[in-house]
N, C-alpha and C positions, 0 to 999 in steps of 0.2 A: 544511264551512268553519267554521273558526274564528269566535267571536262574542265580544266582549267588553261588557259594559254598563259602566257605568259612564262700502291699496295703493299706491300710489304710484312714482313712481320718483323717485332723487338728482334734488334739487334742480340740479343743475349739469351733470345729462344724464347720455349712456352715458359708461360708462368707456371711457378707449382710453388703450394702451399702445402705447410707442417700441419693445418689445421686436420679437424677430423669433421664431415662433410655434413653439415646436420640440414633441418629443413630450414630453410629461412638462410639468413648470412651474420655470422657470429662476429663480433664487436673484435674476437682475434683475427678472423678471417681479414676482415677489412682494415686492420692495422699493419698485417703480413703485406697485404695488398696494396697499401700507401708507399710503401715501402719501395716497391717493384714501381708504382707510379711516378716516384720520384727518382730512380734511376731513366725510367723515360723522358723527367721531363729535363735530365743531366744531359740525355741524349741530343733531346731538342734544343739545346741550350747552344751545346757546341755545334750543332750544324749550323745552327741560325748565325750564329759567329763567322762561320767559313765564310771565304770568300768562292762561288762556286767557278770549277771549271768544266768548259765542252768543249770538244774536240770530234765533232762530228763532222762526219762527209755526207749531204745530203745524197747523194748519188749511190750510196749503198743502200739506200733505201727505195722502196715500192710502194705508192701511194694504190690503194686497192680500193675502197670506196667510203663513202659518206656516213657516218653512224648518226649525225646530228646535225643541228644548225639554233642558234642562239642570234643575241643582238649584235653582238661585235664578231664573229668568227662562225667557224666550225668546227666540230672534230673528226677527224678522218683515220680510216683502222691503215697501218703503216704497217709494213713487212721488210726485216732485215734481208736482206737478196741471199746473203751468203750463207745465215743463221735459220735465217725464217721463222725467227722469232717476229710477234705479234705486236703492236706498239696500239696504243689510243693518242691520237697527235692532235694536238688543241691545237689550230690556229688563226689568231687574233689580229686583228688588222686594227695598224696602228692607228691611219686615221681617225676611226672610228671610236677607239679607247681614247683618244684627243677631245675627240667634238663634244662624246658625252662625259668628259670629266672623270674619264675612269683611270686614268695614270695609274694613282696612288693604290687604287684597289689593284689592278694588272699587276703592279711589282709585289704587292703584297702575297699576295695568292702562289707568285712565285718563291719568294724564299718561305712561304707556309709550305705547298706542299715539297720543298727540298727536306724540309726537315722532320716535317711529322714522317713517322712510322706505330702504324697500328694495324691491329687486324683489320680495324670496319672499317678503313678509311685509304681509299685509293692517294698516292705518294706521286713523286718527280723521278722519274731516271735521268732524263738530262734537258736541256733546256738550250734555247739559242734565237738569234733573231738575224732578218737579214734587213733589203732598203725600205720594206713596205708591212710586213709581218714579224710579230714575234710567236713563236710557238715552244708550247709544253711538251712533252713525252713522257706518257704514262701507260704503265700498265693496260694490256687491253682486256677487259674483263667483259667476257661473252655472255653474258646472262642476259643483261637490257635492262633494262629500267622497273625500279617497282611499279611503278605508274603505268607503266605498258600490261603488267599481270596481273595489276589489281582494278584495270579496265578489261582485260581476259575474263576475269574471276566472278568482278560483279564486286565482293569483299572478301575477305581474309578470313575463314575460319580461325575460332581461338587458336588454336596449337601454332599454325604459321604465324600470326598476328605477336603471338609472344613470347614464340624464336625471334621475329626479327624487331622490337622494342627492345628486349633484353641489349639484342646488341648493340643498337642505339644508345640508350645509357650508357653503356661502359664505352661508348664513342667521347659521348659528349664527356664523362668522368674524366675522360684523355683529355681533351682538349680542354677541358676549364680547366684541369691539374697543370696545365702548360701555359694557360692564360690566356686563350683561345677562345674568343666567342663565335661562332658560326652564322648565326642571323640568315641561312636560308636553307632550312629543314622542310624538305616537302618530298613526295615519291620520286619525284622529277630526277632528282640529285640523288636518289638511292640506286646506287647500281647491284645487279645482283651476280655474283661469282657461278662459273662452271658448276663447283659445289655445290650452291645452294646458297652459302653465307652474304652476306650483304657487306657493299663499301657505299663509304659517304662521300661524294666526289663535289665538283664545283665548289671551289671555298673563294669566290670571287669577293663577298662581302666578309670573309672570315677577318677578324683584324686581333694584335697583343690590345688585350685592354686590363688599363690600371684605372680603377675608379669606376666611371663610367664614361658613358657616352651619349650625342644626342643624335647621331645620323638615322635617316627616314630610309631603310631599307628592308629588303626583303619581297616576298609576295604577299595581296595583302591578303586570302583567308588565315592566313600565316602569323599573319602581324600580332603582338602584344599589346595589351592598351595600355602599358606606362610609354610603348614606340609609338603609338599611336598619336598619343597624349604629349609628346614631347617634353615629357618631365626627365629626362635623361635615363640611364639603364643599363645592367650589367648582364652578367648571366642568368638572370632570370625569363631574357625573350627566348631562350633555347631550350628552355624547359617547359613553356606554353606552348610554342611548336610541336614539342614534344606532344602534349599529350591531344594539339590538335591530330597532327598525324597519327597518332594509336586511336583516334575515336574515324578518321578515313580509312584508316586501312578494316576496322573492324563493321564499318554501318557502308563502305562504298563511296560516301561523301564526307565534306567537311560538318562540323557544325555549325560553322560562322560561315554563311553564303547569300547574297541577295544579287541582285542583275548589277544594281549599280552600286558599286565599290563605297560610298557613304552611307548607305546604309547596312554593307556589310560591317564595315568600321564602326556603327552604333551599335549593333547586335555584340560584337568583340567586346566592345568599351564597358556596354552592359552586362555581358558575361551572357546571354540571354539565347539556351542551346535547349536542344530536346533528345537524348538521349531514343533508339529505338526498342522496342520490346524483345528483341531479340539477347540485348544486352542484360547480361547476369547485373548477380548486387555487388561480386566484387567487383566485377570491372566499372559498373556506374559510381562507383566507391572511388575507386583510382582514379578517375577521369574527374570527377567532381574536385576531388584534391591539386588535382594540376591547373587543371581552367580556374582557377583562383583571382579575380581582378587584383586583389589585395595581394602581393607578394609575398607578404610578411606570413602566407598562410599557404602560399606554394607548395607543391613540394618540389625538392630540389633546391630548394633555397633554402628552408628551415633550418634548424638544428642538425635535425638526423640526418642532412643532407640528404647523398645519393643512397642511403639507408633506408629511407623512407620507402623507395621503389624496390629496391633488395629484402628487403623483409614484409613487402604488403602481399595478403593472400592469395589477388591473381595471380603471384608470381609463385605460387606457393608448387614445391617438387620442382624446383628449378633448379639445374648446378650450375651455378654463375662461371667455378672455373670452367668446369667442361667446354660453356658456352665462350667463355674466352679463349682455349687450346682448340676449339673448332671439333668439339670430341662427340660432339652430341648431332644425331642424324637429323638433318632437316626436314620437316615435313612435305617441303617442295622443294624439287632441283628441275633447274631448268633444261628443256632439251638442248640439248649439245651436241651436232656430228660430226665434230671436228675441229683442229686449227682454222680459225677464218671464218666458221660460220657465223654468219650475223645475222639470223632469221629471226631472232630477238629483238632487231631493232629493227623501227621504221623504214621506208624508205625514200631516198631521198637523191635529190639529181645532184650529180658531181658535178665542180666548178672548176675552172683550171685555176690555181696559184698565178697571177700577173703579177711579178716583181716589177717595182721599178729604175729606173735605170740610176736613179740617184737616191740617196738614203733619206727617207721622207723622218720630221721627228726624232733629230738624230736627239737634238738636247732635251727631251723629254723622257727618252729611254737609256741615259747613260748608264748608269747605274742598272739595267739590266743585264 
């Protein structure tokens, strides 16, 4: 197997549509659906506006163990004392988002997730920092990581492979409808729900983009070659992601892989993949249209847009709302035996929090 190192729902409930359910997704469905989009992204608008407040005592709280560990921080699974409600607690050390230049991304990621709310995409409940750390409080979503079961699995049979694409799409349809580019789409950052359902978490590189932009990020089997290329770029590297990630989850690996990372980045740049035999004709059909070096031939970028993925044949007996009201049964749910169990995630050694006695980076995190 492959290895690479390196929550909520609308405010205003399920969606539901006037339309009548055909195969494929009708030009009224998705005008009905713009609609409900654009009421989220009125949502997003004004939270992104507020100014947030917290009021938390950390001492109600129960730090219980490690679920992860990253460059700058950790997350740790949190328990309310009195509630015993579940928390996933990001915590980031300041130093650290200093040295590597990561401020501007740290604040960002905070008022992104205050304000997104979507199904596939884990949110903020409250937020707060002391003299050494700032940390997030999110949702804790006991399933563990795509990457974890699709290292279990080997790869994705079709049926789970496109349950969880579909929901991807209508992630990313959120987030470009908000003006959200995401820039690091990979199993890593797929968390998967009690349910079954999938959320899209760590939006550390997520930034508002008007235009484009030329920042060099992400992971690279990941990467897009207009990021690559450094010819600047919009939402088109989230939809090359995209369909690098639906060609791992479905073959076990990426298609763009070498030891050393330049010449992964020539094989990308090249476009220069091999599909396995295992892979039907529509899905080599789907996947051929996203891996597109030329943009202009994308999908997801094109005309039909997000159409283009809604009405292609893989998808074909798919009910998009279903899969957006959560209504359609998952072909895998992860074990689950209880509040708190974390047998889903790796394990890993707990560290104590050392605060410091004086507040380190005060003027670099005001504005938090």
């Amino acid at each position: 197997m492959y290895s690479r190192k390196g929550l909520g729902t609308p405010k205003e409930g399920p969606y539901r549509s006037d339309a009548d359910v055909h195969d494929g997704y009708t030009e009224q469905q998705q005008e009905q659906y713009s609609k409900y989009l654009k009421k989220l992204k009125s949502d997003f608008d004004e939270s992104w506006c507020k100014k947030s407040k917290t009021n938390m005592n950390f001492n109600e709280y129960e730090r219980i163990k490690t679920l992860g560990t990253g460059a700058f921080g950790r997350v740790v699974l949190l328990k309310h004392v009195k509630s015993s409600k579940l928390y996933a607690m990001k915590v980031l050390e300041k130093e650290k988002i200093v040295k590597m230049r990561q401020v501007e991304h740290t604040l960002y990621e905070k008022r992104i997730l205050e304000s997104i709310r979507f199904p596939f995409t884990v949110c903020m409940e409250f937020s707060f920092k002391d003299n050494s750390y700032v940390y997030f409080i999110m949702p804790f979503v006991p399933g563990g990581e795509m990457f974890t079961h699709l290292r279990r699995m080997g790869k994705f049979e079709e049926p789970l492979a496109k349950f969880y694409a579909s929901q991807v799409i209508l992630a990313l349809e959120y987030l470009h409808f908000c003006n959200l580019v995401y820039r690091d789409l990979k199993p890593e950052n797929i968390l998967i729900d009690k349910t079954g359902y999938l959320k899209i978490t760590d939006f550390g590189f997520c930034k508002i983009l008007q235009g484009r932009t030329w920042t060099l990020c992400g992971t690279p089997e990941y990467l897009a070659p207009e990021l690559i290329l450094s010819k600047g770029y919009g939402f088109s590297v989230d939809w090359w992601s995209f369909g690098v990630l639906l060609f791992e989850m479905c073959a076990g690996y990426p298609p763009f892989y070498a030891n050393d990372p330049m010449k992964t980045y020539e094989k990308i740049v090249g476009g220069k993949y091999r599909c396995p035999s295992s892979f039907n004709s529509d899905l080599r059909d789907l996947i051929r249209n996203i891996l597109q070096v030329d943009i202009t031939h994308r999908f997801g970028v094109m005309k039909g847009g997000v159409m283009d993925y809604k009405n292609h044949k893989w998808f074909r007996g798919l009910e998009w709302e279903c899969i957006l009201n959560c209504r359609t049964q998952p072909p895998f749910v992860p074990k689950y035996r209880g509040p708190g169990d974390t047998t889903n995630f790796d394990r890993y050694d707990d560290e104590p929090i050392k605060t410091a006695s004086r507040c380190q980076y005060d003027a670099d995190f005001t504005d938090f």
